[in-house]
MARNUNU-722299 format. One line per 4 residues: for each residue x, z, y of N, C-alpha, C. Coordinates in nm, 3 decimals. Each point is the difference from the previous one (the first is absolute). Layout:
REM residues N
X,Z,Y,X,Z,Y,X,Z,Y | ...
***
This chain:
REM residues 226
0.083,0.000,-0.120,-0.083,0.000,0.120,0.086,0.000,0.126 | 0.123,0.103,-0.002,0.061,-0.012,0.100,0.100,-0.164,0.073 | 0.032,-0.059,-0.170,0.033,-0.120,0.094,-0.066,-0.105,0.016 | -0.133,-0.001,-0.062,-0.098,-0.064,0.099,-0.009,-0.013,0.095
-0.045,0.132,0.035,0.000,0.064,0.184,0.118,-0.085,0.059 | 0.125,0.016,0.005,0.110,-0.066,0.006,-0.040,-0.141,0.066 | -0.027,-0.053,-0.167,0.012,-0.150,0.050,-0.115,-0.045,0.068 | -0.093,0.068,0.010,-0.110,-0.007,0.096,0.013,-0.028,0.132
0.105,0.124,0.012,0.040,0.018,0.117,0.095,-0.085,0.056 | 0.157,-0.053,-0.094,0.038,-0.097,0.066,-0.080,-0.127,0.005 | -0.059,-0.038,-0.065,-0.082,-0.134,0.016,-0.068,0.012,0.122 | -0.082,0.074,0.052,-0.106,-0.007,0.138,0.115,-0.080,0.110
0.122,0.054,0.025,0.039,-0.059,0.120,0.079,-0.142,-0.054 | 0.027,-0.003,-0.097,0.045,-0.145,-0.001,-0.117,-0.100,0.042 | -0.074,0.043,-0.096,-0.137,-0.105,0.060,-0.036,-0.029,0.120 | -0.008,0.106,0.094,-0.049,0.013,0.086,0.125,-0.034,0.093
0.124,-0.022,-0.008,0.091,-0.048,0.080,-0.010,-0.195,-0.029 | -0.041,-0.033,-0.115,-0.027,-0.149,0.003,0.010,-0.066,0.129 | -0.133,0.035,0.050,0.013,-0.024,0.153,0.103,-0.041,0.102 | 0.091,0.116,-0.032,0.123,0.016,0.082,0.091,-0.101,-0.056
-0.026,-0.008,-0.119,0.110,-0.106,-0.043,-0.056,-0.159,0.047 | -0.104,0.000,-0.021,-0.051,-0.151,0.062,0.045,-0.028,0.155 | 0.032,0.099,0.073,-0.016,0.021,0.144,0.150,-0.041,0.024 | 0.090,0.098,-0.109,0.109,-0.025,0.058,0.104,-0.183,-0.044
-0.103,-0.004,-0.112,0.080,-0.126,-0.054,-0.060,-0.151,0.135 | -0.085,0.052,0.067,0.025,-0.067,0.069,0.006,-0.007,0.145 | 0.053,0.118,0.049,0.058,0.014,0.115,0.130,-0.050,-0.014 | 0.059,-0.022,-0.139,0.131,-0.063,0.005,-0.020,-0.190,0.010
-0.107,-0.057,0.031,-0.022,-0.130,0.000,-0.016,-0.010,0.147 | 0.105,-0.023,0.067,-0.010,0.001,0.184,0.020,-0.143,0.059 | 0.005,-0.118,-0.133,-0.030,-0.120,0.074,0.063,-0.061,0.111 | 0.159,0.007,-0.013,0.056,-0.014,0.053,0.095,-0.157,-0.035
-0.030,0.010,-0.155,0.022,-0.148,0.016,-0.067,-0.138,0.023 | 0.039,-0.111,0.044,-0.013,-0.096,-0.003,-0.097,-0.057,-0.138 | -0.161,-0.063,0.066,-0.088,-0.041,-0.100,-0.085,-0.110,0.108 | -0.064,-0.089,-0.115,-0.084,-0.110,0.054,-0.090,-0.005,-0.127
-0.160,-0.032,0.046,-0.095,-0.002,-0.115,-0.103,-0.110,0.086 | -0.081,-0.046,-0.078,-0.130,-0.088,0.057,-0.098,0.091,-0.033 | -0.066,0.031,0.112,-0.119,0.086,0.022,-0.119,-0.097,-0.043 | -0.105,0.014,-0.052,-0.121,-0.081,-0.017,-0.147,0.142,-0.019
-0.078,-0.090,0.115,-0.147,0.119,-0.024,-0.089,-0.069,0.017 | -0.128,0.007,-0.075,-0.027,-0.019,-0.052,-0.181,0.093,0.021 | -0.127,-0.026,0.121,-0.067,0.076,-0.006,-0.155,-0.069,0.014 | -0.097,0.097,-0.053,-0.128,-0.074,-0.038,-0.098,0.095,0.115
-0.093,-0.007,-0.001,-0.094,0.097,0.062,-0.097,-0.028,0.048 | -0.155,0.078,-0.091,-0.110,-0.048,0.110,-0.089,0.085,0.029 | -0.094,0.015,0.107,-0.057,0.069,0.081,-0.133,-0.037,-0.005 | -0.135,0.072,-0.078,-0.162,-0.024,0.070,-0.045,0.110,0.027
-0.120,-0.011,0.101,-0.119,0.078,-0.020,-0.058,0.026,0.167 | -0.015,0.064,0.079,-0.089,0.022,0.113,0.070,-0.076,0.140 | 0.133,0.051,-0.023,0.072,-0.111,0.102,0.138,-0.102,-0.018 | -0.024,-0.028,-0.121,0.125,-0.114,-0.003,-0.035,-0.026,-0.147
0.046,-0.140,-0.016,0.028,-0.028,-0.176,0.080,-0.127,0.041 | 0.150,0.026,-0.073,0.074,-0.073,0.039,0.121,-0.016,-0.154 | 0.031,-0.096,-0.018,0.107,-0.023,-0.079,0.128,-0.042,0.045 | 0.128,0.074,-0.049,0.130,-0.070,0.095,0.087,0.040,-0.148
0.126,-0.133,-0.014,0.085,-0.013,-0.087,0.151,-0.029,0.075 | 0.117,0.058,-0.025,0.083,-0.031,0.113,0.128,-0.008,-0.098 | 0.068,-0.074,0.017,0.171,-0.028,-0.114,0.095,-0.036,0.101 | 0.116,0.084,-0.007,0.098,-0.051,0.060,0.155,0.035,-0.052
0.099,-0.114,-0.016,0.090,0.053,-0.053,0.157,0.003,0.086 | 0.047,0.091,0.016,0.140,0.046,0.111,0.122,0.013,-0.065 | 0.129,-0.027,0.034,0.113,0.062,-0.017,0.045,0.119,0.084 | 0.051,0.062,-0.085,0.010,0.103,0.084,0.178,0.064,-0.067
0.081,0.048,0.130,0.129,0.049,-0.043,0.039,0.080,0.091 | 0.122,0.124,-0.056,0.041,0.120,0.029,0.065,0.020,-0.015 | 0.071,0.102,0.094,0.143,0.082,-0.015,0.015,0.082,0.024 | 0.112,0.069,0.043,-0.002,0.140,0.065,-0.057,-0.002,0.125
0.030,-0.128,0.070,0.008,-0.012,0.158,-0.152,-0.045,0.060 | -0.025,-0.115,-0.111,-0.088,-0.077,0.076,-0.116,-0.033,-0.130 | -0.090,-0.045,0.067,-0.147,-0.049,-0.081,-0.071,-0.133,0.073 | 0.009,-0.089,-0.103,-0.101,-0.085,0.103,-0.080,-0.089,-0.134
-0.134,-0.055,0.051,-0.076,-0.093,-0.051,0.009,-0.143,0.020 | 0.003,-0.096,-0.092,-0.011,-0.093,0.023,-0.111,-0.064,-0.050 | -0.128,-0.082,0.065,-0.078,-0.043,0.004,-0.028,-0.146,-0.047 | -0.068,-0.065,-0.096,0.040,-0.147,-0.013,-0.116,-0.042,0.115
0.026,-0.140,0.030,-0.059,-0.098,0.108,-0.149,-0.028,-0.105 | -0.095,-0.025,0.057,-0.161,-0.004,-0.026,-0.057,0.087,-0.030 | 0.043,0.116,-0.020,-0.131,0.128,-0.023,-0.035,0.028,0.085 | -0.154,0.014,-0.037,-0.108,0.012,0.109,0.030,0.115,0.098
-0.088,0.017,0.120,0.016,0.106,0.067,-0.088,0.120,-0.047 | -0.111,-0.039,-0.075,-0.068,0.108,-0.093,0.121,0.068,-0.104 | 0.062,-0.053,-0.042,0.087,0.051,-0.104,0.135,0.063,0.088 | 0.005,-0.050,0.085,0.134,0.092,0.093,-0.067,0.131,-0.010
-0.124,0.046,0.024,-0.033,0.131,0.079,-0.013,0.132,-0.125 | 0.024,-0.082,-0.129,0.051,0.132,-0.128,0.161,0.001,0.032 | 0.073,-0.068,0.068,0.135,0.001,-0.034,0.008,0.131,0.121 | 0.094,0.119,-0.092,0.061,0.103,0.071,0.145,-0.008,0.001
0.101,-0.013,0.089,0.157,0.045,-0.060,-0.010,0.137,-0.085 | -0.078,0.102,0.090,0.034,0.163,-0.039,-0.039,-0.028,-0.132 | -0.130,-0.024,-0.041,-0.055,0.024,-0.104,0.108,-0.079,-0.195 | 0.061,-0.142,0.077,0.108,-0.079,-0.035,0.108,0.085,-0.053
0.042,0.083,0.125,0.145,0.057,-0.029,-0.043,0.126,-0.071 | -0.144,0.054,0.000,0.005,0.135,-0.101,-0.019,-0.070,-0.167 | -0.053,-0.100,0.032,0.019,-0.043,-0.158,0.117,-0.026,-0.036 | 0.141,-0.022,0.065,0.125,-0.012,-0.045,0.079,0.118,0.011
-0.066,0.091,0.004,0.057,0.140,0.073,-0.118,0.138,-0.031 | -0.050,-0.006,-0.130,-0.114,0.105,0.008,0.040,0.150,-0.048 | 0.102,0.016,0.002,0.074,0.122,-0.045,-0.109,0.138,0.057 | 0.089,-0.026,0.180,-0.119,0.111,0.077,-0.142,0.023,0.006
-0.027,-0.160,-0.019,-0.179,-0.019,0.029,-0.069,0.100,-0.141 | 0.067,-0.053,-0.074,-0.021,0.058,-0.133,0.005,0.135,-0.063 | 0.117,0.059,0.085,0.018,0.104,-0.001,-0.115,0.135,0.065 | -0.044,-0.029,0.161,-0.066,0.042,0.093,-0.155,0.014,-0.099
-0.051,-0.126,-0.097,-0.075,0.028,-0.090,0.015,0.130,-0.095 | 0.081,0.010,-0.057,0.045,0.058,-0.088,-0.044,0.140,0.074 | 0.086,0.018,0.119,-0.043,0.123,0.111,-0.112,0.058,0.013 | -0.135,-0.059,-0.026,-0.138,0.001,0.025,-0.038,0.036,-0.126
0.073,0.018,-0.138,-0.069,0.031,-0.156,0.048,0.130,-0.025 | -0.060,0.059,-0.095,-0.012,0.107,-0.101,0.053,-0.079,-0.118 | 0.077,0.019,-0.106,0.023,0.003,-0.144,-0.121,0.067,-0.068 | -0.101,-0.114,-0.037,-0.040,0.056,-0.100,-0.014,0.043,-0.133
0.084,-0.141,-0.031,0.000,-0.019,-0.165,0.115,-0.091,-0.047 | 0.112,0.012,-0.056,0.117,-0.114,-0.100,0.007,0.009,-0.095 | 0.005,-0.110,-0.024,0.045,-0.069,-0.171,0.035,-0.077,-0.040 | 0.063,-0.036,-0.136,0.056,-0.102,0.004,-0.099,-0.093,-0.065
0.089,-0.102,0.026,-0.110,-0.151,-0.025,0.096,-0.145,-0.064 | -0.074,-0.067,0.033,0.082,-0.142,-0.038,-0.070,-0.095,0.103 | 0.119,-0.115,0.070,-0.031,-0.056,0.149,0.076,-0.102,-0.036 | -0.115,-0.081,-0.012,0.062,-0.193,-0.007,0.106,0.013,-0.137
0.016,0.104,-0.100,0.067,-0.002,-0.119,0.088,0.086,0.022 | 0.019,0.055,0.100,0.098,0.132,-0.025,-0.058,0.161,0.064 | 0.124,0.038,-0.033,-0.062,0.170,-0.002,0.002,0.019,0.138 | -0.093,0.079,0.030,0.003,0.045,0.116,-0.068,0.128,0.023
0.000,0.030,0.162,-0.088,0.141,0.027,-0.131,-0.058,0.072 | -0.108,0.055,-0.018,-0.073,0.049,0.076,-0.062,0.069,0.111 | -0.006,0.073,0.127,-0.027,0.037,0.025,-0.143,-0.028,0.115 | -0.083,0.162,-0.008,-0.116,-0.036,0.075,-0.003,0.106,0.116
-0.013,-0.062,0.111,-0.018,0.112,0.131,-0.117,-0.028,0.032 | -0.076,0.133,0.064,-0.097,0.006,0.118,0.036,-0.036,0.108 | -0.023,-0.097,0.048,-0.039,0.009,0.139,-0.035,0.085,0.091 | 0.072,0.029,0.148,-0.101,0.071,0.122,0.011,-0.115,0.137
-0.096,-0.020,0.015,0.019,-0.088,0.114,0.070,0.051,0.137 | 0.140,-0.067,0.036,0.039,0.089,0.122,-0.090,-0.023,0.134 | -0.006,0.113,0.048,-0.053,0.001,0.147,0.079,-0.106,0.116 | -0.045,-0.147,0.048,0.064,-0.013,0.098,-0.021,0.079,0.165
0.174,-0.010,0.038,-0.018,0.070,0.131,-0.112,-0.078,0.088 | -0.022,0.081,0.098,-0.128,-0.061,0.140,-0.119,-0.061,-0.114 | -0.034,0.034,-0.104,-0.114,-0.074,-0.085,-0.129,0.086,0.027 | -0.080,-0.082,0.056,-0.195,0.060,0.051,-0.003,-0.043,-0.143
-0.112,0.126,-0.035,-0.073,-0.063,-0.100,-0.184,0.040,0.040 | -0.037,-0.137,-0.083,-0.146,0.000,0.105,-0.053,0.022,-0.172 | -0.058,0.032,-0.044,-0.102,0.043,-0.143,0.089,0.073,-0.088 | -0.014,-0.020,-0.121,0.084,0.046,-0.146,0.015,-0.063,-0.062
0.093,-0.027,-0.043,0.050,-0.068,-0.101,0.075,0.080,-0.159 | -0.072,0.015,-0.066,0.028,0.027,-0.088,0.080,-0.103,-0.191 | 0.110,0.065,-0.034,0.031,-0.091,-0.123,-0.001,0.082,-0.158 | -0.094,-0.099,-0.020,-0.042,0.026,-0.190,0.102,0.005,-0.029
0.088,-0.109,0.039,0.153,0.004,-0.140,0.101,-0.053,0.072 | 0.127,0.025,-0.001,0.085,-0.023,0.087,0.131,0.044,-0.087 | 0.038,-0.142,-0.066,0.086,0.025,-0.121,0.130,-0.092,-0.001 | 0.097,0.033,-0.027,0.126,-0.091,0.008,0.052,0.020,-0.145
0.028,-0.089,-0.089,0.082,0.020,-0.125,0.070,-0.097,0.042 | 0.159,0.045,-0.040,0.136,-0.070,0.013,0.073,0.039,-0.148 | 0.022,-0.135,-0.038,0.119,-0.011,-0.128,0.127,-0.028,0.069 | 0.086,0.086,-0.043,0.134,0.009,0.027,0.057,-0.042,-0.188
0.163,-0.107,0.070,0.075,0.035,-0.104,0.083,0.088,-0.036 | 0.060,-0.010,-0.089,0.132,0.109,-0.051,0.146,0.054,0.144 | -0.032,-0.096,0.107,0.091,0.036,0.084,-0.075,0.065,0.150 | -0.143,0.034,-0.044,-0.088,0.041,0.116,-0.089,-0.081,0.081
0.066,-0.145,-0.010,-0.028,-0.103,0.088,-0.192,-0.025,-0.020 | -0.084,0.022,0.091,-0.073,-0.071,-0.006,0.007,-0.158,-0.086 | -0.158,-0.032,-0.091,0.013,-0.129,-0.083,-0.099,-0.053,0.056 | -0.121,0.092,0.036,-0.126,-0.049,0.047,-0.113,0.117,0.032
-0.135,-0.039,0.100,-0.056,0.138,0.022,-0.079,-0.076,0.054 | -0.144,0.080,-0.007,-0.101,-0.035,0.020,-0.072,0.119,0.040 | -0.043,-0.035,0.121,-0.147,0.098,0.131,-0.139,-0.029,-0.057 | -0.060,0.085,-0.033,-0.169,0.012,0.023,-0.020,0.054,0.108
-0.134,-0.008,0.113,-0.063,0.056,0.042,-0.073,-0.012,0.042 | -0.135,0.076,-0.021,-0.119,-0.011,0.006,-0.045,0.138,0.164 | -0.062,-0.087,0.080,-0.042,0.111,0.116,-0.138,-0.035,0.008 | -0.044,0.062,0.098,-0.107,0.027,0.045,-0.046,0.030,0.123
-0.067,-0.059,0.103,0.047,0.016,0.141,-0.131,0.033,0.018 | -0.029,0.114,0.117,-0.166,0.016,0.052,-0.032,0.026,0.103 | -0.105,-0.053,0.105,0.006,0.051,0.156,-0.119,-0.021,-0.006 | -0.104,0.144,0.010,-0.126,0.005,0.054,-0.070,-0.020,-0.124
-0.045,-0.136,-0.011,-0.119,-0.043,-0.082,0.064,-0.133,-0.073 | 0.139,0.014,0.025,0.031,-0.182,-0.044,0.107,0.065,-0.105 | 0.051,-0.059,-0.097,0.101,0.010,-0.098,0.046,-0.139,-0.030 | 0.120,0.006,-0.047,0.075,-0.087,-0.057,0.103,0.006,-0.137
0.030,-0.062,-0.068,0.078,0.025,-0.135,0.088,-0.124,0.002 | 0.150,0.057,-0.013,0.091,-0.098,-0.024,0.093,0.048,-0.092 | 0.013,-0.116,-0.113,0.135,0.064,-0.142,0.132,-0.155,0.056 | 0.113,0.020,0.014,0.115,-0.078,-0.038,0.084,0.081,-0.090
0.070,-0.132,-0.074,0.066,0.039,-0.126,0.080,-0.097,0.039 | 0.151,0.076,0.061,0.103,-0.104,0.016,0.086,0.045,-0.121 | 0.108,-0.115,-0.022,0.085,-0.053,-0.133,0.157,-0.010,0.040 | 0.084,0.065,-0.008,0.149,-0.079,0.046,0.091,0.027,-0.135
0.053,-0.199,-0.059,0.102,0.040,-0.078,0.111,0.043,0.115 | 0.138,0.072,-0.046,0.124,-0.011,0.073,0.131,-0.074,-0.115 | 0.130,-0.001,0.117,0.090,-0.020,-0.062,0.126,0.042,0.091 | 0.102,0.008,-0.053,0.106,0.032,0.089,0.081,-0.057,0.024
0.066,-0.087,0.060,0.065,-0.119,0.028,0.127,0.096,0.098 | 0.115,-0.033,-0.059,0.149,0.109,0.098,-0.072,0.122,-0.003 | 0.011,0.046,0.121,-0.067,0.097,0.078,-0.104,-0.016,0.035 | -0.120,-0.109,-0.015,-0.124,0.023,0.047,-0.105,0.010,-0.117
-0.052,0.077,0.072,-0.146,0.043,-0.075,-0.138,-0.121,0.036 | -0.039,-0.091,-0.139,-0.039,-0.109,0.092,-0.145,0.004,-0.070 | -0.100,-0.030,0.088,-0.112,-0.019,-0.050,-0.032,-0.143,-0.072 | 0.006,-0.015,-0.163,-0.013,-0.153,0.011,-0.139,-0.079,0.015
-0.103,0.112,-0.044,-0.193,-0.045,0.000,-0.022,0.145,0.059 | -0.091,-0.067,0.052,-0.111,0.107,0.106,-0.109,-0.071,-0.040 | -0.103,0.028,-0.030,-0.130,0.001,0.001,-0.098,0.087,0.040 | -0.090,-0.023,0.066,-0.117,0.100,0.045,-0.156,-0.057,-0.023
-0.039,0.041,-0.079,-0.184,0.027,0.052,-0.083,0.092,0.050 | -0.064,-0.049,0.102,-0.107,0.108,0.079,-0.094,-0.041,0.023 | -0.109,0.085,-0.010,-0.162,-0.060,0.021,-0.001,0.124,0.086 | -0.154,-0.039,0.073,-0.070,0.139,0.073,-0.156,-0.063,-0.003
-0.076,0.099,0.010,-0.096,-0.002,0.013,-0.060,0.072,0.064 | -0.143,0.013,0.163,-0.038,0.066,0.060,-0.013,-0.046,0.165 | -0.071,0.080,0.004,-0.030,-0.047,0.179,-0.075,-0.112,0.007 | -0.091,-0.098,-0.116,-0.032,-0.064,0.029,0.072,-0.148,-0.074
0.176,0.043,-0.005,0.054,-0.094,-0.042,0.068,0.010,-0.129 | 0.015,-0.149,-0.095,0.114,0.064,-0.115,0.098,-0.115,-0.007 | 0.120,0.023,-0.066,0.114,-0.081,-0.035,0.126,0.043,-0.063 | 0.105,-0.131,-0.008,0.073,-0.002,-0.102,0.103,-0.024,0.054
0.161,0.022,-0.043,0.066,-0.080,0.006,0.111,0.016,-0.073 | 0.109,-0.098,-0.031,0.086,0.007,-0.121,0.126,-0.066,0.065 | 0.084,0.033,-0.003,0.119,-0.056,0.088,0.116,0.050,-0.127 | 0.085,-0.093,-0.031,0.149,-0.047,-0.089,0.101,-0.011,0.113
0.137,0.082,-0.045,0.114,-0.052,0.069,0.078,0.004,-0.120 | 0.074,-0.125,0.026,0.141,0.020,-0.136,0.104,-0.027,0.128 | 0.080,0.010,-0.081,0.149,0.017,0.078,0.100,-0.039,-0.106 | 0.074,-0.100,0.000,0.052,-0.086,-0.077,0.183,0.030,0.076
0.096,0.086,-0.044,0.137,-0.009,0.018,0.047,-0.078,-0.035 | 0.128,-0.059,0.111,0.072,-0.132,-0.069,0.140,0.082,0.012
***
């Protein structure tokens, strides 16, 4: 009985340092070297009911390259001006660089649950955090918003590294007499290229429904390193 207790006891904090190890394996990815990838996205979305019903589809594909110093986009000649207005640099350079973005997530969970698993054919970890939504600074809030589920599971490999992770969340928004319900379930494989932590697919779906109105939308980014 007594070395039960024991190993009881050392086991709780290893587990529960997981975390820490995901955190630190990639604060050491600072993206400092030299990379170039073709960005491509990829988004659908449509809108009915009391004041709008609208369908919009938008594709556009960028080069994009980095260094320590500098970042820039390069744009090919004929894409529309509808399709310029998804193109972000910031949003560009965190997909070649998601170490922090990724991390600051991580910041916002609870450990709830690890284990091991198997991911695209190899071993891997599991893990599942709670969610808390951070408070932004100067943020009014006008009703409540409340969330059913607010879940992040991340598979890490054998060296800590993020492999892939996936967001639920389901809210619930209410002011007065009106309500609304919205679930997205975003998707990111990763990979690590030198020093960077790179997002290679992003995917998102989100619907809402309420106020009168409902809709959809589904947006793909791959990111292709050369």
């Amino acid at each position: 009985m007594r070395r039960l207790i024991l190993l009881l006891c050392l086991a709780a904090p290893l587990r529960a340092d997981t975390l820490g190890e995901v955190k630190a394996a990639l604060g050491r990815l600072n993206a400092k070297a030299p990379i170039r990838a073709t960005w491509v996205s990829e988004s659908n979305g449509s809108t009915n009911g009391k004041f709008a019903n609208d369908k919009t589809s938008r594709r556009i594909s960028v080069e994009a390259a980095q260094d320590a110093a500098t970042f820039r986009v390069e744009i090919r000649r004929g894409e529309t001006r509808d399709a310029l207005s998804i193109v972000s640099p910031a949003t560009i350079s965190e997909n070649l660089d998601f170490a922090d973005g990724f991390t600051d997530l991580l910041n916002t969970g609870t450990l709830s649950e690890e284990k091991r698993v198997v991911w695209n054919g190899a071993a891997a970890r599991l893990l599942v955090l709670q969610l808390k939504e951070p408070k932004r600074e100067h943020e009014i809030s006008i009703g409540k918003v409340t969330y059913s589920e607010n879940r992040l599971n991340v598979w890490i490999g054998p060296d800590a590294v993020p492999l892939a992770a996936e967001h639920v969340r389901k809210a619930n928004a209410g002011f007065l007499m009106f309500h609304g319900d919205s679930t997205t379930r975003t998707a990111w494989q990763f990979a690590h290229k030198d020093d960077h932590f790179v997002v290679t697919r992003f995917e998102d779906w989100s619907s809402f429904s309420g106020f009168g109105q409902q809709g959809q939308t589904h947006t793909i980014v791959t990111v292709s390193v050369h």
